[in-house]
ZAMARGU-4260 file (C-alpha; in steps of 0.2 Angstrom, whole numbers, plus 5000, padded with zeros to 4 digits):
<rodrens>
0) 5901/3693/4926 | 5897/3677/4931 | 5881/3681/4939 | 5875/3688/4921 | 5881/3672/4911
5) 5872/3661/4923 | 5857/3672/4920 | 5860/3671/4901 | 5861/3652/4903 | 5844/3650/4914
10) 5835/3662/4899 | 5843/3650/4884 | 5838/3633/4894 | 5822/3641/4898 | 5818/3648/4879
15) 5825/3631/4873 | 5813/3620/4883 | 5798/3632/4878 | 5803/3627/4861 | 5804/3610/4864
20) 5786/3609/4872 | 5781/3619/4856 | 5787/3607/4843 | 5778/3594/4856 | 5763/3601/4853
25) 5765/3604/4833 | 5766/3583/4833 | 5753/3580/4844 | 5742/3591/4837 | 5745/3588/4817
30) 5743/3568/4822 | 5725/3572/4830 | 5723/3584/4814 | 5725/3568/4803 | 5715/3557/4814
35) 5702/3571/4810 | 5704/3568/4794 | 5704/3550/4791 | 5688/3551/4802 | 5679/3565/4791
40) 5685/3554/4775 | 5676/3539/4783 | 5661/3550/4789 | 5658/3555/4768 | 5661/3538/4762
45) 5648/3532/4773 | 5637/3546/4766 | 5641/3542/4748 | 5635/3523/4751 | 5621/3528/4759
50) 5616/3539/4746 | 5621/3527/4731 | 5609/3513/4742 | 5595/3523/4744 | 5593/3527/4727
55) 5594/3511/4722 | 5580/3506/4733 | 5570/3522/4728 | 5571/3515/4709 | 5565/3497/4716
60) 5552/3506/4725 | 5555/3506/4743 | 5566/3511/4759 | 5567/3498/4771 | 5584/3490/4775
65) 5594/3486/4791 | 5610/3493/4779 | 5603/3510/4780 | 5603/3510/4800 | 5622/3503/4800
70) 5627/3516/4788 | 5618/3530/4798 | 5629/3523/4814 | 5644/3523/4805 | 5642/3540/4803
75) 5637/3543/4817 | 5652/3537/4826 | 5665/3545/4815 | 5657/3561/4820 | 5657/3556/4838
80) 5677/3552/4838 | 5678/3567/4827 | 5672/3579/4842 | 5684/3567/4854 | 5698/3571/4844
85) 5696/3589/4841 | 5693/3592/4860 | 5710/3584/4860 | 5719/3596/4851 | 5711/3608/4861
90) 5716/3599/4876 | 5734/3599/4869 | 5733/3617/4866 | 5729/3622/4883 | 5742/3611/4890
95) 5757/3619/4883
</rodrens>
């Protein structure tokens, strides 16, 4: 009898810390998530003013602006932290 209750304790304390390394997980991965998402939101700002600038030159007559080559690398880099970040959460999946 006590040999099957130390059993039944090991299987709950085992089940209990895979649930625990689970919600882990879920926090980690929803934060990077939202980091993906603050990122993406920069990303189409950036594309917005880039557009919205443009134009604007197009109806002075000309494209040739240092602003344009920051927007670009704004971008750029928010794409760039966006494929850090998802490699991240799949990083964090393979961990747990």
């Amino acid at each position: 009898m006590q040999n099957f209750l130390n059993k039944v304790g090991k299987t709950a304390t085992d089940v209990a810390g895979k649930a625990g390394n689970k919600a882990s997980e879920l926090i980690e991965v929803g934060k990077l998530k939202s980091k993906i998402s603050a990122r993406k939101q920069d990303a189409a700002s950036a594309k917005k003013e880039i557009g919205e600038y443009c134009y604007g030159l197009f109806e002075q007559g000309g494209i040739d602006d240092s602003v344009i080559l920051d927007l670009c690398e704004k971008i750029k880099s928010c794409n760039d932290d966006i494929a850090d970040l998802e490699q991240q959460v799949q990083d964090a999946k393979d961990s747990h």
